[in-house]
Gaussian input, Z-matrix of N, CA and C with variables (Angstrom, degrees):
# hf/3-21g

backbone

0 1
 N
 C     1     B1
 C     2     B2     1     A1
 N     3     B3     2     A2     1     D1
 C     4     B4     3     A3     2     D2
 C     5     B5     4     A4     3     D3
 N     6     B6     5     A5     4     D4
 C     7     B7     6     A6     5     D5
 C     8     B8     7     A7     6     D6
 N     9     B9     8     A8     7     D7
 C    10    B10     9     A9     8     D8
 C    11    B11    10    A10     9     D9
 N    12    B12    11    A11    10    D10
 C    13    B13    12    A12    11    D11
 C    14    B14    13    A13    12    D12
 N    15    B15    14    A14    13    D13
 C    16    B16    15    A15    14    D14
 C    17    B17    16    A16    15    D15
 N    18    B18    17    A17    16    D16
 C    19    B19    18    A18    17    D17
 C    20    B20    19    A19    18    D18
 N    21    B21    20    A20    19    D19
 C    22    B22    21    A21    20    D20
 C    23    B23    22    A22    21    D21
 N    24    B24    23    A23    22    D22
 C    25    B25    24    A24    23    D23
 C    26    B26    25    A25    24    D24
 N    27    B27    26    A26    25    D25
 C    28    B28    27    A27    26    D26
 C    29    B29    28    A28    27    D27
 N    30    B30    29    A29    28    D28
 C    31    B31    30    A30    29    D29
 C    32    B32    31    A31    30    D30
 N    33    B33    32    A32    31    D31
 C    34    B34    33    A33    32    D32
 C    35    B35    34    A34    33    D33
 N    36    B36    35    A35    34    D34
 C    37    B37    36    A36    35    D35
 C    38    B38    37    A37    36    D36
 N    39    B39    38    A38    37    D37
 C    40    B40    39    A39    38    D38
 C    41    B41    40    A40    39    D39
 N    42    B42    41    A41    40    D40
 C    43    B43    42    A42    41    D41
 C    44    B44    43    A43    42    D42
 N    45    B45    44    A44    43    D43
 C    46    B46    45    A45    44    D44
 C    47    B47    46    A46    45    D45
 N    48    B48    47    A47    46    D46
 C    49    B49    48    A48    47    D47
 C    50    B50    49    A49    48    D48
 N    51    B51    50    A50    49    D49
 C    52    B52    51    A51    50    D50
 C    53    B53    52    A52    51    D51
 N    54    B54    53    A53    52    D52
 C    55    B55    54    A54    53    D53
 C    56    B56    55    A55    54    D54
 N    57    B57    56    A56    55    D55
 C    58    B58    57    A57    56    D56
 C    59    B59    58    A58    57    D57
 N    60    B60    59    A59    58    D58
 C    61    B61    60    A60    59    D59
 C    62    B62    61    A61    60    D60
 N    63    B63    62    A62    61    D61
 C    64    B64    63    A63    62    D62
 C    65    B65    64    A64    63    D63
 N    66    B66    65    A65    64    D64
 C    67    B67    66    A66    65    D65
 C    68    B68    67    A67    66    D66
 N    69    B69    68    A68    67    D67
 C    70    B70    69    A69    68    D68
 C    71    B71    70    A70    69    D69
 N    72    B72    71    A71    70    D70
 C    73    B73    72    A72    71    D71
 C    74    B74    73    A73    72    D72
 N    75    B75    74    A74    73    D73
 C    76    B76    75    A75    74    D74
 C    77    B77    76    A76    75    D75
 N    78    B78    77    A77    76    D76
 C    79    B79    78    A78    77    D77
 C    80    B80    79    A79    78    D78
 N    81    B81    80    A80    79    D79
 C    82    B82    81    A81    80    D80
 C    83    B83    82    A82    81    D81
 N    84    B84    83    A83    82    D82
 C    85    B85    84    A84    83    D83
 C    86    B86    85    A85    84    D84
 N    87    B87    86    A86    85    D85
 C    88    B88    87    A87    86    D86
 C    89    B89    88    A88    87    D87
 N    90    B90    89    A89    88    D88
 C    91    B91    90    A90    89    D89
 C    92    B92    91    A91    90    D90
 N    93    B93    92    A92    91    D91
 C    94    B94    93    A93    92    D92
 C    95    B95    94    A94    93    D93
 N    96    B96    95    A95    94    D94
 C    97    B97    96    A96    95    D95
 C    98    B98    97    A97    96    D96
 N    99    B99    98    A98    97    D97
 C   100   B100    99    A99    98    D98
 C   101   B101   100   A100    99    D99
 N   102   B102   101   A101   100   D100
 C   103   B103   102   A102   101   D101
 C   104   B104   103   A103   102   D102
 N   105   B105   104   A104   103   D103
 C   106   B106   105   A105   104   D104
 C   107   B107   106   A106   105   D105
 N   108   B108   107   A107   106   D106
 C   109   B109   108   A108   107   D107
 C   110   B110   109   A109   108   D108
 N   111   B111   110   A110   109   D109
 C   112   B112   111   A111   110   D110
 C   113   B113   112   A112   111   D111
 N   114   B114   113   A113   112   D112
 C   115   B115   114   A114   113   D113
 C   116   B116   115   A115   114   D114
 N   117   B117   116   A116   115   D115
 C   118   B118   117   A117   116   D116
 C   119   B119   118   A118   117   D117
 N   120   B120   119   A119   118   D118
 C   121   B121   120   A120   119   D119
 C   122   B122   121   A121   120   D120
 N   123   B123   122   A122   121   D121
 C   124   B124   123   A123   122   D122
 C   125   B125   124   A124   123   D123
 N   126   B126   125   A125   124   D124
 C   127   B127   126   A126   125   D125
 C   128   B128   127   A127   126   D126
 N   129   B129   128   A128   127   D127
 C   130   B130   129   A129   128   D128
 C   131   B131   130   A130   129   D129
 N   132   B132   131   A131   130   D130
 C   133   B133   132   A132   131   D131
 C   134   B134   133   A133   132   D132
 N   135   B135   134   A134   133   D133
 C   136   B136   135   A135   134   D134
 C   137   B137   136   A136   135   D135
 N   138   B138   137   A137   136   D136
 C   139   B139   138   A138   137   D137
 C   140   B140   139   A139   138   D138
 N   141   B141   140   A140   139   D139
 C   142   B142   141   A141   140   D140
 C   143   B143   142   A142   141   D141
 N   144   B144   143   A143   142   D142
 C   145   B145   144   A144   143   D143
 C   146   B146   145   A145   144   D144
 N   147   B147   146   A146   145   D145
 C   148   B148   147   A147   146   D146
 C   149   B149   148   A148   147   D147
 N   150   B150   149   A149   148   D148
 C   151   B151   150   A150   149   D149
 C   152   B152   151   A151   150   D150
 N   153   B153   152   A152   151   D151
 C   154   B154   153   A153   152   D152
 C   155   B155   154   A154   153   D153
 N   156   B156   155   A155   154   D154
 C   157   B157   156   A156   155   D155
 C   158   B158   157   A157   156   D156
 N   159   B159   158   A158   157   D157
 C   160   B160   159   A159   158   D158
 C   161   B161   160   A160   159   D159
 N   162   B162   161   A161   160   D160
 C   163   B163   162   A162   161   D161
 C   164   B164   163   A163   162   D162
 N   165   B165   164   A164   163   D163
 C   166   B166   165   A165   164   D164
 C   167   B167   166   A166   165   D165
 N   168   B168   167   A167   166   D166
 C   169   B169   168   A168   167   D167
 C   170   B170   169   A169   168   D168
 N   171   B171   170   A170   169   D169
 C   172   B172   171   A171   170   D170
 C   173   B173   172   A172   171   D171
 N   174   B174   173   A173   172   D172
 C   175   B175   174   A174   173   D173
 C   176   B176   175   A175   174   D174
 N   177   B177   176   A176   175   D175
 C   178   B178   177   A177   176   D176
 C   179   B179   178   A178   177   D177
 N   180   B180   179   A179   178   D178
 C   181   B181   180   A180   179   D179
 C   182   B182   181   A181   180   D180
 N   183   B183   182   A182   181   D181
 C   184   B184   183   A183   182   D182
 C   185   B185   184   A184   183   D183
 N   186   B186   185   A185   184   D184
 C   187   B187   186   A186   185   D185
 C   188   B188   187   A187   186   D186
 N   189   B189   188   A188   187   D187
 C   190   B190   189   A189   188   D188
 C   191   B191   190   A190   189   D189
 N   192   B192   191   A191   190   D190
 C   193   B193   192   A192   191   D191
 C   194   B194   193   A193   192   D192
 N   195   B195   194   A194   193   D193
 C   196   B196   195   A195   194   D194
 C   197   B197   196   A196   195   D195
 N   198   B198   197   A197   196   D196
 C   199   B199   198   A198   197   D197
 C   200   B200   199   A199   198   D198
 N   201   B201   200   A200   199   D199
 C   202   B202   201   A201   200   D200
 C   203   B203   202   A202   201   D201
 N   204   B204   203   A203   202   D202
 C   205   B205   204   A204   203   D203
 C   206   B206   205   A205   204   D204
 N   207   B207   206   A206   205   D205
 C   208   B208   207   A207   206   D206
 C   209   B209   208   A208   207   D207
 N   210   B210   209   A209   208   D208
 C   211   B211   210   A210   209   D209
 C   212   B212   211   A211   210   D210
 N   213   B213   212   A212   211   D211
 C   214   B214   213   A213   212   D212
 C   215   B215   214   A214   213   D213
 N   216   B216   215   A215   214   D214
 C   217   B217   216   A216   215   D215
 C   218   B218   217   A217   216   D216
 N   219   B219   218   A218   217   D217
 C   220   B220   219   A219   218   D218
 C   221   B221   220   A220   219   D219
 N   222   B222   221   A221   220   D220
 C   223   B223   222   A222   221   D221
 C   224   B224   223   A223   222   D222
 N   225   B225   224   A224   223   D223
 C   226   B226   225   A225   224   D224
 C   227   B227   226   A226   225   D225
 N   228   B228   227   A227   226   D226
 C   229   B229   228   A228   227   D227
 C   230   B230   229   A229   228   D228
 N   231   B231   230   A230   229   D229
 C   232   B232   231   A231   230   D230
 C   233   B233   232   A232   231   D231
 N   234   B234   233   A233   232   D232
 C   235   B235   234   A234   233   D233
 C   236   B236   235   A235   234   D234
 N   237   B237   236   A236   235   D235
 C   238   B238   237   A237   236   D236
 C   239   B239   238   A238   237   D237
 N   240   B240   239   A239   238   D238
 C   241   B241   240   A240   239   D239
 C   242   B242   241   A241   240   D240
 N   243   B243   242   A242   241   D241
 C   244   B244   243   A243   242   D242
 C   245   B245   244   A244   243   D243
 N   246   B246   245   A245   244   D244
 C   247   B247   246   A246   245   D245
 C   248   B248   247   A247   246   D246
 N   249   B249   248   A248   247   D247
 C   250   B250   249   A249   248   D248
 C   251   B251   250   A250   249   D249

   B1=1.4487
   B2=1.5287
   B3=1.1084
   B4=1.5681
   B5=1.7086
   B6=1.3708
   B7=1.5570
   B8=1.5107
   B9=1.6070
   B10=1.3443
   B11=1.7916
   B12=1.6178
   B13=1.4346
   B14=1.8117
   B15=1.4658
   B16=1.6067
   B17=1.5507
   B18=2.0681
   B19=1.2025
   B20=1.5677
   B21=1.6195
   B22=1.5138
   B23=1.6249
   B24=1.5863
   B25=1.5710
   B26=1.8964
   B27=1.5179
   B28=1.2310
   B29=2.0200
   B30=1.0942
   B31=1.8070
   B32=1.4589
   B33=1.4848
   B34=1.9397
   B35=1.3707
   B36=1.4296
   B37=1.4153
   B38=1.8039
   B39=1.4525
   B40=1.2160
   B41=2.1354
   B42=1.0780
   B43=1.4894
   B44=1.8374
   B45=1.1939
   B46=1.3775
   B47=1.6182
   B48=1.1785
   B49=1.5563
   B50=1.6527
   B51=1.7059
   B52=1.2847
   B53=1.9150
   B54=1.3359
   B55=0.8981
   B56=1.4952
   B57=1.3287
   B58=1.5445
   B59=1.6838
   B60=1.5999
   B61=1.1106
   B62=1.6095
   B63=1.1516
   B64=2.0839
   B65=1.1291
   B66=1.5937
   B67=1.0437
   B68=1.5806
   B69=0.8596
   B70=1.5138
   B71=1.3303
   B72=1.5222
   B73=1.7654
   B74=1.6833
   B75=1.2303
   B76=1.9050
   B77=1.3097
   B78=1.4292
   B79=1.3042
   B80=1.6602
   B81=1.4103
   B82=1.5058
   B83=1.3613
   B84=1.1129
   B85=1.7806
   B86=1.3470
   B87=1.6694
   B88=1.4020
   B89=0.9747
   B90=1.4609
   B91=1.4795
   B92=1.6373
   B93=1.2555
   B94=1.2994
   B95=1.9708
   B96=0.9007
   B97=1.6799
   B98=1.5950
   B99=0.7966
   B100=1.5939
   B101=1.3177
   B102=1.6279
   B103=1.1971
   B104=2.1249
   B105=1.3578
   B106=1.1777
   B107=1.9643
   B108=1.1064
   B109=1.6397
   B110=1.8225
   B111=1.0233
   B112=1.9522
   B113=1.2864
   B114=1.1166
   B115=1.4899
   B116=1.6649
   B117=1.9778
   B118=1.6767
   B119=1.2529
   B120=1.5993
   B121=2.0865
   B122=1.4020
   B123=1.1570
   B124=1.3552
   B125=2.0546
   B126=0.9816
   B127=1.6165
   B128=1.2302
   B129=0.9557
   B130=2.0886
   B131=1.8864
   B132=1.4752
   B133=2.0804
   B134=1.5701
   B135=1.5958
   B136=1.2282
   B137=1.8718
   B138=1.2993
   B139=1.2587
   B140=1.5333
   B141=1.1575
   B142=1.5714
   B143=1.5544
   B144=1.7713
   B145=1.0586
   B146=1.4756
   B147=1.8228
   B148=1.2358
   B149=1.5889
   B150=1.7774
   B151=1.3909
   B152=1.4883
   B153=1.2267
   B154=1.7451
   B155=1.5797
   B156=1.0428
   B157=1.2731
   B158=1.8481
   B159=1.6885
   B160=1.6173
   B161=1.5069
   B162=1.2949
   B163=2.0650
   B164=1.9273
   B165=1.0822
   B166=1.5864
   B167=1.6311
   B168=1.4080
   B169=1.2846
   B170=1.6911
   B171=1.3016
   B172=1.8052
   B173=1.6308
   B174=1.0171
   B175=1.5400
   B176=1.4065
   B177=1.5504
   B178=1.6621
   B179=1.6757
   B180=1.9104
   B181=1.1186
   B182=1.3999
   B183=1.0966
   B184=2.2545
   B185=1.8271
   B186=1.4870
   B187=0.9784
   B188=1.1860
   B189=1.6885
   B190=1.5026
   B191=1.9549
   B192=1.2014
   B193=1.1744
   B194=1.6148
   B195=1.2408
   B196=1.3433
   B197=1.4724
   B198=1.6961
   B199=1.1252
   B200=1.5809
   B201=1.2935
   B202=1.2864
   B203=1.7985
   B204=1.2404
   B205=1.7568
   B206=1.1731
   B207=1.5512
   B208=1.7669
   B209=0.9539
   B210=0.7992
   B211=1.6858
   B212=1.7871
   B213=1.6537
   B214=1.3223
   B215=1.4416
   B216=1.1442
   B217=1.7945
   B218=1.5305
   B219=1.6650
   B220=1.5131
   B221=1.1122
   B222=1.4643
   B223=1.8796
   B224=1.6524
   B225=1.2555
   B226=1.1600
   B227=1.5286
   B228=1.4229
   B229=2.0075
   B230=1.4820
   B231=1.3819
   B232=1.8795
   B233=1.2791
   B234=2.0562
   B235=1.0777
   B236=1.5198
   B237=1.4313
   B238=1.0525
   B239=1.9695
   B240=1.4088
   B241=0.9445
   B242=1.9445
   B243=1.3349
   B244=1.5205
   B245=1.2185
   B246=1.2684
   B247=1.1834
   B248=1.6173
   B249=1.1746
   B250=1.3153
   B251=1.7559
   A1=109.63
   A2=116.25
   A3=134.53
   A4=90.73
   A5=95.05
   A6=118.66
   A7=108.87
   A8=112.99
   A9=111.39
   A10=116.33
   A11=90.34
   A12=117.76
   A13=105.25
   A14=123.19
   A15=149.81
   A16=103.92
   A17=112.87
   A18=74.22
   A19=143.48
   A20=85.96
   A21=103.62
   A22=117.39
   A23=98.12
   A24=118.95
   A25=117.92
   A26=109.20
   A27=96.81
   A28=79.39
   A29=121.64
   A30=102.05
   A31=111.40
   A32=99.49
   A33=114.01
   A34=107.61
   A35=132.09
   A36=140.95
   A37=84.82
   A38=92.66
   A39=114.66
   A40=106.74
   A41=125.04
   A42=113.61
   A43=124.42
   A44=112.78
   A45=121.32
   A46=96.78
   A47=127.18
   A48=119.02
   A49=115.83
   A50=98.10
   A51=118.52
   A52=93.96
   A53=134.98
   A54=107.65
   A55=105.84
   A56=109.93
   A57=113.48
   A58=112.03
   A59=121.14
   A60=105.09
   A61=136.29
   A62=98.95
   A63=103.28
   A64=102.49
   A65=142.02
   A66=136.99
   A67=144.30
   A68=111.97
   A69=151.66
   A70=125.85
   A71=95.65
   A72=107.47
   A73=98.98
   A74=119.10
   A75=123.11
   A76=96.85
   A77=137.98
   A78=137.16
   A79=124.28
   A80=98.39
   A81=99.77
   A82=127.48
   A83=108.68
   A84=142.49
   A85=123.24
   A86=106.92
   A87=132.33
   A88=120.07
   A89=111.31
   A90=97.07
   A91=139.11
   A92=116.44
   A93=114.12
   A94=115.66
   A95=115.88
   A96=105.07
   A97=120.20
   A98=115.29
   A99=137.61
   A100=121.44
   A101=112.50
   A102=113.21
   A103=85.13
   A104=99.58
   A105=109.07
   A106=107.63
   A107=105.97
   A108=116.01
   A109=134.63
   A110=110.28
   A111=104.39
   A112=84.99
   A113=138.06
   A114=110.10
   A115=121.84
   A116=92.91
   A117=99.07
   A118=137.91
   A119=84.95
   A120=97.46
   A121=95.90
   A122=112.10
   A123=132.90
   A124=89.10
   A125=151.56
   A126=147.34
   A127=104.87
   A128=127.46
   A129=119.81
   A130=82.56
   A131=77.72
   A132=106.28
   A133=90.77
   A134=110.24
   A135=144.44
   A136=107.23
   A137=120.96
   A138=113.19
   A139=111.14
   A140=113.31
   A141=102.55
   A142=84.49
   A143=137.06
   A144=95.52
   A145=160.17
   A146=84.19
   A147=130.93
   A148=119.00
   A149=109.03
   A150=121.56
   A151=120.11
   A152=97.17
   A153=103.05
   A154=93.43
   A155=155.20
   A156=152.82
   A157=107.59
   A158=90.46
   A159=80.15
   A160=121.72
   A161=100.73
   A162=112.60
   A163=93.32
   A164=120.19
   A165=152.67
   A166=91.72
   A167=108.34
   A168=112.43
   A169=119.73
   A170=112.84
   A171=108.57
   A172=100.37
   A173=118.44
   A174=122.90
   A175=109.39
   A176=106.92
   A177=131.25
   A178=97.74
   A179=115.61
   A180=114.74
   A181=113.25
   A182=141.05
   A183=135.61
   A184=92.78
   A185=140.43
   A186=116.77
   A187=150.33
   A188=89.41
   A189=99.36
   A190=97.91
   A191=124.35
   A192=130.79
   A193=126.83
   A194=129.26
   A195=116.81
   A196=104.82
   A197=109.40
   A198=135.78
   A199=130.21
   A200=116.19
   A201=114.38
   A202=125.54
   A203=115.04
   A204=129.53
   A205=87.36
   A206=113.01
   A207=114.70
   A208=145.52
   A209=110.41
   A210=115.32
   A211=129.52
   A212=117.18
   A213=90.44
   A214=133.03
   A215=99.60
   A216=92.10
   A217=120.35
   A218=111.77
   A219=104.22
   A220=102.75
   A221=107.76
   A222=115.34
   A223=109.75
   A224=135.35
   A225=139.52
   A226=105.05
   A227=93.83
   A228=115.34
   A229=85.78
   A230=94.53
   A231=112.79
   A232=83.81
   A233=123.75
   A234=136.84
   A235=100.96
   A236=144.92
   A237=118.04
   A238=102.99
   A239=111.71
   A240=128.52
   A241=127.07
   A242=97.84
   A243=102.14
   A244=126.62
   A245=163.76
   A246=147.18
   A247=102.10
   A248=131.50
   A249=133.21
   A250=105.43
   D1=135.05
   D2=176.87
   D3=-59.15
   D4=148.18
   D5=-178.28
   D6=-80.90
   D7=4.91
   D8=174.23
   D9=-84.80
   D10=-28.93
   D11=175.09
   D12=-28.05
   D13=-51.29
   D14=-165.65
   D15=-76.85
   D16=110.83
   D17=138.35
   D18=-82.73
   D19=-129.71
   D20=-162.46
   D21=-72.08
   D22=-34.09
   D23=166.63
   D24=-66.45
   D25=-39.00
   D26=-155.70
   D27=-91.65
   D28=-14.63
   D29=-173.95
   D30=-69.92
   D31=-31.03
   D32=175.15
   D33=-67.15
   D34=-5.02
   D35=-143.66
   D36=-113.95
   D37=-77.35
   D38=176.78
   D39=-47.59
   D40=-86.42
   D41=175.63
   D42=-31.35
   D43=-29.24
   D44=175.17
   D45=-78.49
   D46=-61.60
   D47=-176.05
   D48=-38.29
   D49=-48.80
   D50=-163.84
   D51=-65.22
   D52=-43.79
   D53=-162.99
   D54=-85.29
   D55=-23.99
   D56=176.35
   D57=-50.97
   D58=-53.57
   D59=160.35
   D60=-54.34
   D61=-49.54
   D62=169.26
   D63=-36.43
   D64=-67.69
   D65=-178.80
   D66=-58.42
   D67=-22.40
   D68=176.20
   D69=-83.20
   D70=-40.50
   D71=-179.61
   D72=-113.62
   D73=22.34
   D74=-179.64
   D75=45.64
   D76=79.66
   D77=164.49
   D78=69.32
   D79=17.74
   D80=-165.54
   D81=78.69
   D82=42.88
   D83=-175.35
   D84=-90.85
   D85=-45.85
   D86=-165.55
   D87=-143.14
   D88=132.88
   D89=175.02
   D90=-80.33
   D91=-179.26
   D92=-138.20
   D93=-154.63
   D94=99.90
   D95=168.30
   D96=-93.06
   D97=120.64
   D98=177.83
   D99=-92.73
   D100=101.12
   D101=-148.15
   D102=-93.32
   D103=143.67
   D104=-176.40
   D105=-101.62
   D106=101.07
   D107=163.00
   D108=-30.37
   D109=113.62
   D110=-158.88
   D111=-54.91
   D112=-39.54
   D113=-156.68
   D114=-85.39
   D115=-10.11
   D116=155.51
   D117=-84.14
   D118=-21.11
   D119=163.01
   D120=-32.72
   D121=-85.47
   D122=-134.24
   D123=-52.18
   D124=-11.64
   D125=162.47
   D126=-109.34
   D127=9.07
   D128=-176.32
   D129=-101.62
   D130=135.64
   D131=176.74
   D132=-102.58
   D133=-164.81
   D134=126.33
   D135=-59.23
   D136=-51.19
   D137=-176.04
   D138=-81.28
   D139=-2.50
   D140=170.13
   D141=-81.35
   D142=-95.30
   D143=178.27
   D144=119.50
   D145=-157.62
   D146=172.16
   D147=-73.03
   D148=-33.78
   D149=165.95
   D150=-72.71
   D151=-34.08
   D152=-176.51
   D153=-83.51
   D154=-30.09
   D155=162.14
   D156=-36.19
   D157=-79.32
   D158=-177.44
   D159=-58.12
   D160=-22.75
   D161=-171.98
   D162=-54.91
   D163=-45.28
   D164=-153.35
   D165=-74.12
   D166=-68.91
   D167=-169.17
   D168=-80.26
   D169=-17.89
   D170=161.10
   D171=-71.70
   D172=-53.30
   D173=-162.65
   D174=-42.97
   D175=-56.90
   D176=-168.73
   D177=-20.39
   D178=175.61
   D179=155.43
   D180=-89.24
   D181=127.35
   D182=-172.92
   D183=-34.18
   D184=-33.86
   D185=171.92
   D186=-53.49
   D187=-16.24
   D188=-151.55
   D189=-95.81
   D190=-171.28
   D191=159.25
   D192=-132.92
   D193=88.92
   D194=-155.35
   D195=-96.24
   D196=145.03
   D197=163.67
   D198=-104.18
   D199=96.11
   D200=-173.17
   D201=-109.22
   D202=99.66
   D203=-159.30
   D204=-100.91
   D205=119.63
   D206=125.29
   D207=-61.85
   D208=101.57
   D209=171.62
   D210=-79.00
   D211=51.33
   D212=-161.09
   D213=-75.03
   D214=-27.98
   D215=176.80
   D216=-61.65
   D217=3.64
   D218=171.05
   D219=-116.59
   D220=12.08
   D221=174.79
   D222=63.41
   D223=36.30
   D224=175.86
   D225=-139.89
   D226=176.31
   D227=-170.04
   D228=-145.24
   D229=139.28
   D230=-178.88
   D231=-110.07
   D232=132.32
   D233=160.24
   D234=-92.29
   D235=117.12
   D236=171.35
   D237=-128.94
   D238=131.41
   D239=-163.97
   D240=-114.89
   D241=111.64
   D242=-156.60
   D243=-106.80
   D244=146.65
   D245=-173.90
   D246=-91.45
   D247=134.42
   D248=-167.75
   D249=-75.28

């Protein structure tokens, strides 16, 4: 889904995750669980996501290989990060 798909809440949702992981995982280095907040449940899609996926995968280093799982009923996202 096009990133137009999001509003205004879930892209702020989505960019805050995204930097929380960058930081957390040293640039997409390491892996990482991202515990997702009840009160962000309630705006996190599949296409949120799906945005933090591609946000995830331009960012990456070209070495790396990223794996990104939802998990929602345990309210987390598996960053998992691979050397190609």
């Amino acid at each position: 889904m096009a990133q137009g798909t999001l509003d205004e809440t879930q892209r702020a949702l989505v960019k805050k995750k995204f930097e929380i992981l960058r930081q957390a995982s040293f640039g997409f280095t390491q892996d990482r669980l991202l515990h997702i907040q009840e009160e962000d449940l309630k705006s996190w899609t599949d296409e949120c996501t799906a945005e933090l996926r591609r946000e995830i995968t331009s960012a990456a280093p070209s070495h790396i290989k990223i794996a990104l799982t939802d998990f929602r009923p345990l309210r987390c996202i598996s960053l998992q990060c691979r050397p190609l």
